[in-house]
PQR file of N, CA, C, O and H, with PARSE charges and radii, in Angstrom:
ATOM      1  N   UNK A   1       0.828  -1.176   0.000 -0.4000 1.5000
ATOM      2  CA  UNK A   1       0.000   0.000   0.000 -0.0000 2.0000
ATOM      3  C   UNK A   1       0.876   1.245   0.000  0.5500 1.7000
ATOM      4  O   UNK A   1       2.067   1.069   0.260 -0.5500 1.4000
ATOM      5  N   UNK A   2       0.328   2.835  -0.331 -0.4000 1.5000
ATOM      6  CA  UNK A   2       1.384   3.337  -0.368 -0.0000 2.0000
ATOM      7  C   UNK A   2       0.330   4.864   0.281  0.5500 1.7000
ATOM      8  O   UNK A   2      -0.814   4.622   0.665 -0.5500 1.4000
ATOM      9  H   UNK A   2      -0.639   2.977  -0.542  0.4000 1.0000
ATOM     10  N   UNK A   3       0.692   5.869   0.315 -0.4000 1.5000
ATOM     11  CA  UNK A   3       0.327   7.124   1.324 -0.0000 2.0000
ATOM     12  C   UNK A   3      -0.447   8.044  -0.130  0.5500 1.7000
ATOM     13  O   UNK A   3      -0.293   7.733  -1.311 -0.5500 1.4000
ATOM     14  H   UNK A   3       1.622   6.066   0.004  0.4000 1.0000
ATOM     15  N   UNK A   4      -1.180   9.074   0.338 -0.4000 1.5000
ATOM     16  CA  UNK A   4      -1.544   9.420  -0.927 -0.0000 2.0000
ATOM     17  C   UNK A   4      -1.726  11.516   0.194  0.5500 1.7000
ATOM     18  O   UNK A   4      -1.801  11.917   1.355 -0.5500 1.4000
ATOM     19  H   UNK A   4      -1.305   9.327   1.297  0.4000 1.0000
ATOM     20  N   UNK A   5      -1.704  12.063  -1.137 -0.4000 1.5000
ATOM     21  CA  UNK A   5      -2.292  13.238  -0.693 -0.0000 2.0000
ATOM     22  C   UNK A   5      -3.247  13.814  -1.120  0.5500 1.7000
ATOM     23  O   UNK A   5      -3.311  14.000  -2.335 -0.5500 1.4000
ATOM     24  H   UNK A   5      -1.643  11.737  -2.081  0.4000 1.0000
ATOM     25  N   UNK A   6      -4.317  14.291  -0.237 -0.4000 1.5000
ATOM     26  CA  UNK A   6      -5.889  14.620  -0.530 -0.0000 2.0000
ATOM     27  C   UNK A   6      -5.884  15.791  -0.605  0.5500 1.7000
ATOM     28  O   UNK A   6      -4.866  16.391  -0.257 -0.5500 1.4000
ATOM     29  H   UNK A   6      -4.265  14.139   0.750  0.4000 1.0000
ATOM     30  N   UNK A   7      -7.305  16.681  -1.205 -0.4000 1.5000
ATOM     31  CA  UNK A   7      -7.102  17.892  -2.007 -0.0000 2.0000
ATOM     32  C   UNK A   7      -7.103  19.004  -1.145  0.5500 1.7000
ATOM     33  O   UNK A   7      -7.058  20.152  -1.586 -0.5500 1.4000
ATOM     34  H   UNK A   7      -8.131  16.194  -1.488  0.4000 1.0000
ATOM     35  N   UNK A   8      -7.167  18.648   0.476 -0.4000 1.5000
ATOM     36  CA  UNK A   8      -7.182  19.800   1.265 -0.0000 2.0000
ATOM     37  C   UNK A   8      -5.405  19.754   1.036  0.5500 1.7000
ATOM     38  O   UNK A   8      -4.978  20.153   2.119 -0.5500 1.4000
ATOM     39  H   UNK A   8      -7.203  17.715   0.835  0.4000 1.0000
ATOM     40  N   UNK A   9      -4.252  19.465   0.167 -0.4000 1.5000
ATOM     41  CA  UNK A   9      -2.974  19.742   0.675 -0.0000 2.0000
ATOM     42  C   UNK A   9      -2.634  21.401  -0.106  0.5500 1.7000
ATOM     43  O   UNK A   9      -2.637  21.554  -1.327 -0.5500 1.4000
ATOM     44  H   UNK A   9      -4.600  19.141  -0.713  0.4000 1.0000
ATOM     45  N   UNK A  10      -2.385  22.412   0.797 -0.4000 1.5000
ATOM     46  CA  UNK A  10      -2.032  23.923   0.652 -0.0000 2.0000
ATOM     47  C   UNK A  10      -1.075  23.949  -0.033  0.5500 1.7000
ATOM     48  O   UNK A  10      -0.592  25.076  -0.153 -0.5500 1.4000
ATOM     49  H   UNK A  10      -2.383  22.287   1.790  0.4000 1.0000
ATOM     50  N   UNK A  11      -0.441  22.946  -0.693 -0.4000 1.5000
ATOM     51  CA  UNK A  11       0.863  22.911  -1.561 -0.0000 2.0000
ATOM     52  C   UNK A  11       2.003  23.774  -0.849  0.5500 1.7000
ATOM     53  O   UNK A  11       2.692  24.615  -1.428 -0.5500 1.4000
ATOM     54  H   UNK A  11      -0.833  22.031  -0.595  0.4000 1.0000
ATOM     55  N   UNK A  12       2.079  23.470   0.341 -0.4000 1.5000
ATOM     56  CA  UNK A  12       3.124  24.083   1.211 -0.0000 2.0000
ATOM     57  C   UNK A  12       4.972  23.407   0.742  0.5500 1.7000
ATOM     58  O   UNK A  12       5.990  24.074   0.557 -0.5500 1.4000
ATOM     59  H   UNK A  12       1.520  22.787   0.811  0.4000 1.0000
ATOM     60  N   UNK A  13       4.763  21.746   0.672 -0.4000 1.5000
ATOM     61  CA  UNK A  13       6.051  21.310   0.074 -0.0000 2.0000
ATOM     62  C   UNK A  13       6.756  21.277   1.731  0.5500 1.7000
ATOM     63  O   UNK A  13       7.866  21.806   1.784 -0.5500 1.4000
ATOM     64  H   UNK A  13       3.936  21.204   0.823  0.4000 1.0000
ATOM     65  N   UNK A  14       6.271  20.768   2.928 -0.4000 1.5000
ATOM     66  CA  UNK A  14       7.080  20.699   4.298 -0.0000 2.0000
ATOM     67  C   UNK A  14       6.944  18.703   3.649  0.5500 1.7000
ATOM     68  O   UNK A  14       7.813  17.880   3.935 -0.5500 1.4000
ATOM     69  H   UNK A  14       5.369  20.337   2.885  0.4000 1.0000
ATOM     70  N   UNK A  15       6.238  18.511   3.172 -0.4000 1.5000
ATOM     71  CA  UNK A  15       6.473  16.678   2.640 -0.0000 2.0000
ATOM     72  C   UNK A  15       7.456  16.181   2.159  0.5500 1.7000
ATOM     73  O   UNK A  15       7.719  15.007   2.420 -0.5500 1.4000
ATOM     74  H   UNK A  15       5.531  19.180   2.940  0.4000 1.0000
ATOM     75  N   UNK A  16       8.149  16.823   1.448 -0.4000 1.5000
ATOM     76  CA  UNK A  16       8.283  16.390  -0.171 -0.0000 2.0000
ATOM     77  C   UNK A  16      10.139  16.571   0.516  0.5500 1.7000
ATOM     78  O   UNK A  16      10.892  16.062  -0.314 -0.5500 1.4000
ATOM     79  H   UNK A  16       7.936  17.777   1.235  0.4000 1.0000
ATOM     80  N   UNK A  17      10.689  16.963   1.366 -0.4000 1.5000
ATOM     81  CA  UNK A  17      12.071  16.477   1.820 -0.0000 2.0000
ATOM     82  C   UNK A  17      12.000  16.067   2.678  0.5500 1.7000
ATOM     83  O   UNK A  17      13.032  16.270   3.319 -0.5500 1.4000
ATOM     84  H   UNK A  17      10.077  17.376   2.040  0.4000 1.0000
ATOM     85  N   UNK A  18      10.801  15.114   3.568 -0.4000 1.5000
ATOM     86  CA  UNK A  18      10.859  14.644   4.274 -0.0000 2.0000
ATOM     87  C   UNK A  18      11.031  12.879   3.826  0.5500 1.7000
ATOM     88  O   UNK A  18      11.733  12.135   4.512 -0.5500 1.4000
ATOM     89  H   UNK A  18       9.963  14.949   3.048  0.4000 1.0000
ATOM     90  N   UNK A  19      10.366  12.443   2.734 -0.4000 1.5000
ATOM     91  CA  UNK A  19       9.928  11.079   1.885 -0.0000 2.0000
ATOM     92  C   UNK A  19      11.570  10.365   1.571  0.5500 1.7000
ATOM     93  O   UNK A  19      12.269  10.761   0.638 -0.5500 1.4000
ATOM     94  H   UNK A  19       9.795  13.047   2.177  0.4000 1.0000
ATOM     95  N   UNK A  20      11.930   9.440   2.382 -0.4000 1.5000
ATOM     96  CA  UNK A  20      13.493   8.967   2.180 -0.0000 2.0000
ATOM     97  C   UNK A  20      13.478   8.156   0.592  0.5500 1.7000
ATOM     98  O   UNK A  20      14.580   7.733   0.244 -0.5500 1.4000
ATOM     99  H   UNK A  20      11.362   9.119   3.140  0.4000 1.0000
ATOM    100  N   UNK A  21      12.401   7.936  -0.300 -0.4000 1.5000
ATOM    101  CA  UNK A  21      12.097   7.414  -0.931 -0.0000 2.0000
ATOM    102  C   UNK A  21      12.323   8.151  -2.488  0.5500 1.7000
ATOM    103  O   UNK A  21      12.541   7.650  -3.591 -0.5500 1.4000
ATOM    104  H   UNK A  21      11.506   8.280  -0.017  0.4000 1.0000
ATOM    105  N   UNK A  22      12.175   9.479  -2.065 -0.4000 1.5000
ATOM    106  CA  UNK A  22      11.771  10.793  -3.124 -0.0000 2.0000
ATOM    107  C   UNK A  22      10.458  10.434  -3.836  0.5500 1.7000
ATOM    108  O   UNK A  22      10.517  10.511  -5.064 -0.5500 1.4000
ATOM    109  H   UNK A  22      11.998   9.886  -1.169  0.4000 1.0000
ATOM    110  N   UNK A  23       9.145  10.010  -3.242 -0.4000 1.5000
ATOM    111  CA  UNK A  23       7.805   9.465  -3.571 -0.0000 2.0000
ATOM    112  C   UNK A  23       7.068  10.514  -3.925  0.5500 1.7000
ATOM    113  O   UNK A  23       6.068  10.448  -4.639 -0.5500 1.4000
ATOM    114  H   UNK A  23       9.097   9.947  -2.245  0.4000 1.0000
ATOM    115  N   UNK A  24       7.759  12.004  -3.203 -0.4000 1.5000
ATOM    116  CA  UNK A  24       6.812  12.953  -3.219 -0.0000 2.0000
ATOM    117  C   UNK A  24       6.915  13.857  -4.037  0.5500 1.7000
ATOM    118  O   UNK A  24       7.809  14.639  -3.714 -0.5500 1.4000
ATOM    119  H   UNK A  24       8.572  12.058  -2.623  0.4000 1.0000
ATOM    120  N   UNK A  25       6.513  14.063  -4.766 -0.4000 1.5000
ATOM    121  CA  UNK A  25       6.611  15.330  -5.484 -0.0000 2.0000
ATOM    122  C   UNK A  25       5.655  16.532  -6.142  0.5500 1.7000
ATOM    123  O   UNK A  25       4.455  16.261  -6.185 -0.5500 1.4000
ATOM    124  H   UNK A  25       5.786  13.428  -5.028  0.4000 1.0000
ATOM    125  N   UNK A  26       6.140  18.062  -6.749 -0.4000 1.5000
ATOM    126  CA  UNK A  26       5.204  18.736  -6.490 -0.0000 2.0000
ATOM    127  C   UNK A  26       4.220  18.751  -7.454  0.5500 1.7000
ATOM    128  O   UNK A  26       4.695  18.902  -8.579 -0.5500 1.4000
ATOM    129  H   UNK A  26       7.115  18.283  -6.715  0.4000 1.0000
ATOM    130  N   UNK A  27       3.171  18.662  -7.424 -0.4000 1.5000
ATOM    131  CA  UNK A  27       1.977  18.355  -8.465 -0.0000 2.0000
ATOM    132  C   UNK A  27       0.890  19.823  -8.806  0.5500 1.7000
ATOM    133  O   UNK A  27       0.982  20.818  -8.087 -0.5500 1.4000
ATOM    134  H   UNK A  27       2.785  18.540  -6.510  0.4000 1.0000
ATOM    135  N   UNK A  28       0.128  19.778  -9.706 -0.4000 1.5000
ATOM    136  CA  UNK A  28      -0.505  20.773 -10.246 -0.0000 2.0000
ATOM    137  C   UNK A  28      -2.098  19.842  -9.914  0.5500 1.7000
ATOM    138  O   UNK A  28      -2.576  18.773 -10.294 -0.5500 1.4000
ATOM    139  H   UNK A  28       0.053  18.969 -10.290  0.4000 1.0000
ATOM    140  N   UNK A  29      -2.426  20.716  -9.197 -0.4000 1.5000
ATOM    141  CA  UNK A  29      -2.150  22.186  -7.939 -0.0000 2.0000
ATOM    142  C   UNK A  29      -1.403  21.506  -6.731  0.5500 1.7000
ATOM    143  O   UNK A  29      -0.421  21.904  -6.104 -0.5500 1.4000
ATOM    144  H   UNK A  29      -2.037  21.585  -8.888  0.4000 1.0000
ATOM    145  N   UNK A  30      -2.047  20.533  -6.612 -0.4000 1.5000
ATOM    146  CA  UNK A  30      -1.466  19.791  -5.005 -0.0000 2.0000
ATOM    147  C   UNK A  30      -0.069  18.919  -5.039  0.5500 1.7000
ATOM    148  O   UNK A  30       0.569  18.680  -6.064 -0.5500 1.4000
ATOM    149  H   UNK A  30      -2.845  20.210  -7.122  0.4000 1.0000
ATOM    150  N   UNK A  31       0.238  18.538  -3.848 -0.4000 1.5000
ATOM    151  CA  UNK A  31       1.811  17.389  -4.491 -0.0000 2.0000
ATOM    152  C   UNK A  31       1.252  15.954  -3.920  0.5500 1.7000
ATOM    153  O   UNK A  31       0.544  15.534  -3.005 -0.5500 1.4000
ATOM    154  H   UNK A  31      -0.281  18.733  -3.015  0.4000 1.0000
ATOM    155  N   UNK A  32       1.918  15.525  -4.895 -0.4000 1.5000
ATOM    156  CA  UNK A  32       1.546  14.385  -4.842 -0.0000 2.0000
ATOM    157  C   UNK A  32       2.471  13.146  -4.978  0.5500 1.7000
ATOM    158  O   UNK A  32       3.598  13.233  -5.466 -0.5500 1.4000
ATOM    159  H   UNK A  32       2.494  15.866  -5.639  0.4000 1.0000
ATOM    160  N   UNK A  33       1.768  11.630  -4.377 -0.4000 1.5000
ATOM    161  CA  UNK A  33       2.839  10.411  -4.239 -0.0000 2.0000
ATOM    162  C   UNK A  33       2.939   9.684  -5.124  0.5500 1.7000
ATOM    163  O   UNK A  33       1.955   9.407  -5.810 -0.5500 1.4000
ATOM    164  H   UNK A  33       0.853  11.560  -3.980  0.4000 1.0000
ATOM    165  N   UNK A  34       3.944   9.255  -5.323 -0.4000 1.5000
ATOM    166  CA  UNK A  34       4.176   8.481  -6.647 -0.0000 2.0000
ATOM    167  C   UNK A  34       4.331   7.290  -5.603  0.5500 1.7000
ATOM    168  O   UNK A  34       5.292   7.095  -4.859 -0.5500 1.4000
ATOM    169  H   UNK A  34       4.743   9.480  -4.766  0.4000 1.0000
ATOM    170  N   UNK A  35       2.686   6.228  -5.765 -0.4000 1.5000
ATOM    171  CA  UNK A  35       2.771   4.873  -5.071 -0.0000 2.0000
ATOM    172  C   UNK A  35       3.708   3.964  -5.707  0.5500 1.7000
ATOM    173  O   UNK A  35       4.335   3.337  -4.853 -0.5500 1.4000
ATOM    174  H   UNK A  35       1.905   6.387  -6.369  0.4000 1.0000
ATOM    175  N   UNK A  36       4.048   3.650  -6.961 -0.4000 1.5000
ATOM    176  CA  UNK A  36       5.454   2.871  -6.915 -0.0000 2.0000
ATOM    177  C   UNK A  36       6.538   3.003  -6.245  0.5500 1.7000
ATOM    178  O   UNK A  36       7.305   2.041  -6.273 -0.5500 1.4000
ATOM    179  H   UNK A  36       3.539   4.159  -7.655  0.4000 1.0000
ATOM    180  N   UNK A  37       6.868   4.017  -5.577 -0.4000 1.5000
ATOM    181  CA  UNK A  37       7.698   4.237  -4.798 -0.0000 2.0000
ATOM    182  C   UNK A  37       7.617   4.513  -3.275  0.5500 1.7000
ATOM    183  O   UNK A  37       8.599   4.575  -2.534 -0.5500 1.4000
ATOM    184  H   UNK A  37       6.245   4.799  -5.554  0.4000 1.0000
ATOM    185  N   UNK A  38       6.710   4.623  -3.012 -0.4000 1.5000
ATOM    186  CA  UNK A  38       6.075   4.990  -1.633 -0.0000 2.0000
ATOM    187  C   UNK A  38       5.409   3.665  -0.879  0.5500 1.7000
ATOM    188  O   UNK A  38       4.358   3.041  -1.031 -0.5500 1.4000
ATOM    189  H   UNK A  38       5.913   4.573  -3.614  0.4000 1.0000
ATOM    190  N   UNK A  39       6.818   3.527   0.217 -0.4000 1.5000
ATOM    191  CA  UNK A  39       6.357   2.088   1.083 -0.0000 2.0000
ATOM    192  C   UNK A  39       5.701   2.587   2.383  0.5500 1.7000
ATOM    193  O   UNK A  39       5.353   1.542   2.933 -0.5500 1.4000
ATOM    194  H   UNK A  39       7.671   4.034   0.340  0.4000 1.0000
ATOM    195  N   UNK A  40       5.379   3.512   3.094 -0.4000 1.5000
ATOM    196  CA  UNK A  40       4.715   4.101   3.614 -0.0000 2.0000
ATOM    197  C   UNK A  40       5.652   3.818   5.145  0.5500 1.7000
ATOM    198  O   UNK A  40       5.332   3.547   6.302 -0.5500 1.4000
ATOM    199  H   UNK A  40       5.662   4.361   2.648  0.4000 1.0000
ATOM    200  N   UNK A  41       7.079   4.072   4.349 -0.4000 1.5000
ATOM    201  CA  UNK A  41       8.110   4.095   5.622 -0.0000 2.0000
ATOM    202  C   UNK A  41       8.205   2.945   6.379  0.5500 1.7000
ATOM    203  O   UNK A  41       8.717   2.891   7.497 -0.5500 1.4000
ATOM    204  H   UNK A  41       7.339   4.292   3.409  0.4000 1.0000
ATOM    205  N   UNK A  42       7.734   2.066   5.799 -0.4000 1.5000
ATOM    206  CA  UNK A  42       8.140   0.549   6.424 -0.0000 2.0000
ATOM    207  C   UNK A  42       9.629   0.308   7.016  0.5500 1.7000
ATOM    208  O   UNK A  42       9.584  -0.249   8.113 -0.5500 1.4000
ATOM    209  H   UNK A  42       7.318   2.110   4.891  0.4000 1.0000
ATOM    210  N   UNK A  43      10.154   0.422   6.832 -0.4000 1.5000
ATOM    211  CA  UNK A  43      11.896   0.321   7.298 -0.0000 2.0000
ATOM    212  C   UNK A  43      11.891   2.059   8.404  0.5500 1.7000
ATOM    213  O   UNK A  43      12.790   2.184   9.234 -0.5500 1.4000
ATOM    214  H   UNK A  43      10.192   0.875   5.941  0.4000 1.0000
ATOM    215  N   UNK A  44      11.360   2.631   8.325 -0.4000 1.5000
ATOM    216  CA  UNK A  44      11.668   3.915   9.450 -0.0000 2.0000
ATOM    217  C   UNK A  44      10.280   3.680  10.896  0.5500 1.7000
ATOM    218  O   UNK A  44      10.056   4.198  11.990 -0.5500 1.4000
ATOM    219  H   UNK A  44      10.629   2.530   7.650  0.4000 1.0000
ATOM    220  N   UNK A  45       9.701   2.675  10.096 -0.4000 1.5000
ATOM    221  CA  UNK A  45       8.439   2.172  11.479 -0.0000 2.0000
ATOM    222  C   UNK A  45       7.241   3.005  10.896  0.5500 1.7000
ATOM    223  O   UNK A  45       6.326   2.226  10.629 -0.5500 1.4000
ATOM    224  H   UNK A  45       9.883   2.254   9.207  0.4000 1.0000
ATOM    225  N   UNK A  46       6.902   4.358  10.591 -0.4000 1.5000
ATOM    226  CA  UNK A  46       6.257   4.844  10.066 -0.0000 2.0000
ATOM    227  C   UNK A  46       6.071   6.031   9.350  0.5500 1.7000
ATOM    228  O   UNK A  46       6.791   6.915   9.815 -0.5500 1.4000
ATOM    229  H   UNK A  46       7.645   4.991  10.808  0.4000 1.0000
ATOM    230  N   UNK A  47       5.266   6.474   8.228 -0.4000 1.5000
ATOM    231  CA  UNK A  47       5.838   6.963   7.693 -0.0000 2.0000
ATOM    232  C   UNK A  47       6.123   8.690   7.653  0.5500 1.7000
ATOM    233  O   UNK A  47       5.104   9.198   8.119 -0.5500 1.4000
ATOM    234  H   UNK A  47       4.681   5.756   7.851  0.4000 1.0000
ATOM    235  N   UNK A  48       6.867   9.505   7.371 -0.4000 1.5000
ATOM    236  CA  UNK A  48       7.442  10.459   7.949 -0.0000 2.0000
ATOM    237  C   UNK A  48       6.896  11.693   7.316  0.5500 1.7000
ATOM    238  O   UNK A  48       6.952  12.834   7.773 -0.5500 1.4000
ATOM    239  H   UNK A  48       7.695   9.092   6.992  0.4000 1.0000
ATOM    240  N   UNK A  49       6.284  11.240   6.040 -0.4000 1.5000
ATOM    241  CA  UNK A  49       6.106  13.041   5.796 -0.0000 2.0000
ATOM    242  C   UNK A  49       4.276  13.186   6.411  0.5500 1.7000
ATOM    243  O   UNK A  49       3.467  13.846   5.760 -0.5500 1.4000
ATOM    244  H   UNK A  49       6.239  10.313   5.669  0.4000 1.0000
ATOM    245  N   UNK A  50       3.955  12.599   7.466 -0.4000 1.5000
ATOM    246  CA  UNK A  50       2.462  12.688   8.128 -0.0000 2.0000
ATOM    247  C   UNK A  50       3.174  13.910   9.167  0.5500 1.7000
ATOM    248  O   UNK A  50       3.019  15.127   9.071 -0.5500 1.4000
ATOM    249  H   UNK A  50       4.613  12.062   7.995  0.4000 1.0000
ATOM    250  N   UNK A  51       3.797  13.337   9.929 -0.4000 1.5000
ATOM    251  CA  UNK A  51       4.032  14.642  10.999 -0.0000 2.0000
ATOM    252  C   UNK A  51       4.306  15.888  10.952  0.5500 1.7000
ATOM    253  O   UNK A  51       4.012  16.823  11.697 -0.5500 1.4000
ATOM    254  H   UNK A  51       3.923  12.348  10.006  0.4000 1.0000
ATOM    255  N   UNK A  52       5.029  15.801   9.795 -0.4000 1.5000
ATOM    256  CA  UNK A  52       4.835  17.814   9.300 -0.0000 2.0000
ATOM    257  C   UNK A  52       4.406  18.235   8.468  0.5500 1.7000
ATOM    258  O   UNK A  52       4.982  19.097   7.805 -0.5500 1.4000
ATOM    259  H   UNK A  52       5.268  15.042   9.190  0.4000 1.0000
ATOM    260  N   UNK A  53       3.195  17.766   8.186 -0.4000 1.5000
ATOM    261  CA  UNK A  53       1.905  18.300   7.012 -0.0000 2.0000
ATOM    262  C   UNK A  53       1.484  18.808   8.022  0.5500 1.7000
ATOM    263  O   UNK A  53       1.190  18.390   9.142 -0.5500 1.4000
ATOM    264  H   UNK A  53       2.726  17.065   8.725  0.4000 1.0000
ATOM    265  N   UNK A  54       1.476  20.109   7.345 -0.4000 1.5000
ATOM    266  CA  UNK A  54       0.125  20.917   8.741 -0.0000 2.0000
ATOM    267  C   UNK A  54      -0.704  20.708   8.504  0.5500 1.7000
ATOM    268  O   UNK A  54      -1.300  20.917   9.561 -0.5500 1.4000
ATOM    269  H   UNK A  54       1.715  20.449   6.435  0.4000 1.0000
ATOM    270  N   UNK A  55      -1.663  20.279   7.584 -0.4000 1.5000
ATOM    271  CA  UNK A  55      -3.133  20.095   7.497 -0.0000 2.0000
ATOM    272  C   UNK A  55      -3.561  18.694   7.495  0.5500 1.7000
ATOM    273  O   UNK A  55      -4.746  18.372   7.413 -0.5500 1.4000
ATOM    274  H   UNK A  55      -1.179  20.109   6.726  0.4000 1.0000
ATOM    275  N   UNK A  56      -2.360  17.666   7.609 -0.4000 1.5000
ATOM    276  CA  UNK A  56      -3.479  16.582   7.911 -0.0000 2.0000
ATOM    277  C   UNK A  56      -3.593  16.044   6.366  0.5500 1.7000
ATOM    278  O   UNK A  56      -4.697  15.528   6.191 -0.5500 1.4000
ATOM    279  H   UNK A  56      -1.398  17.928   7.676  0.4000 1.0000
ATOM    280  N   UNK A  57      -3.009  16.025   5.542 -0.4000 1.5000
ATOM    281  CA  UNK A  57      -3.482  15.499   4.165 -0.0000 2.0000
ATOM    282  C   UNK A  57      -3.052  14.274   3.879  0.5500 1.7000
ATOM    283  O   UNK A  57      -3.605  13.786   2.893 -0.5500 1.4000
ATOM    284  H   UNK A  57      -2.112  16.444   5.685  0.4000 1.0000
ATOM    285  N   UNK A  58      -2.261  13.615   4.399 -0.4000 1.5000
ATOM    286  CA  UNK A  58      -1.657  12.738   3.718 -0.0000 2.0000
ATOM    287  C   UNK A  58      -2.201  11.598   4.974  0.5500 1.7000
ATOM    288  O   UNK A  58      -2.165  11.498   6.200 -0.5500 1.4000
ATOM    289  H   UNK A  58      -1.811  14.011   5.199  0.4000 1.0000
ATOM    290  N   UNK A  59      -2.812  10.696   3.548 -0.4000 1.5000
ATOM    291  CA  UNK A  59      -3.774   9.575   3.864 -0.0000 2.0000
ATOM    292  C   UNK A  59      -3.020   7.997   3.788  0.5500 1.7000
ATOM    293  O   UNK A  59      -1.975   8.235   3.182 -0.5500 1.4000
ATOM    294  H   UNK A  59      -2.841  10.778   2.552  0.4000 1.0000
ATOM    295  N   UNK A  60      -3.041   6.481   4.110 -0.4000 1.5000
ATOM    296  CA  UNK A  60      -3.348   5.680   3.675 -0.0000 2.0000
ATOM    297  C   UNK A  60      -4.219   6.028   2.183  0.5500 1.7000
ATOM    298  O   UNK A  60      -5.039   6.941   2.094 -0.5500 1.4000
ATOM    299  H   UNK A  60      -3.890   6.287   4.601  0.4000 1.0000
ATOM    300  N   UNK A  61      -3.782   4.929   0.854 -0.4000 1.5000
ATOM    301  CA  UNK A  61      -4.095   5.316   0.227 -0.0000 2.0000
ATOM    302  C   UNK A  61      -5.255   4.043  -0.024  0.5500 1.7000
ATOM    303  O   UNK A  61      -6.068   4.122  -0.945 -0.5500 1.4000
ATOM    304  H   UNK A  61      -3.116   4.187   0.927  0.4000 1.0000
TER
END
């Protein structure tokens, strides 16, 4: 499974150097995960760009 970002994301970009994967990137309008690449931080326990999204966007996908 892999993390996804929903349309409340403010395109702030606090995600997108957090992803050890480089899964994230910036999208028109919002940024978004590239699930082939996005293990949802399995090897770091969990995954990392949730805690500094300020709004909460980034879902189980």
């Amino acid at each position: 499974m892999a993390m996804k970002i929903t349309e409340e994301c403010t395109n702030c970009g606090a995600c997108e150097p957090e992803c050890p994967r480089e899964a994230i990137s910036e999208g028109d309008p919002i940024y978004v995960i590239d699930a082939t690449k996005c293990t949802e931080c399995k090897d770091e326990g969990e995954p990392q760009c949730v805690p500094v999204c300020p709004v909460d966007c980034i879902v189980k996908a």
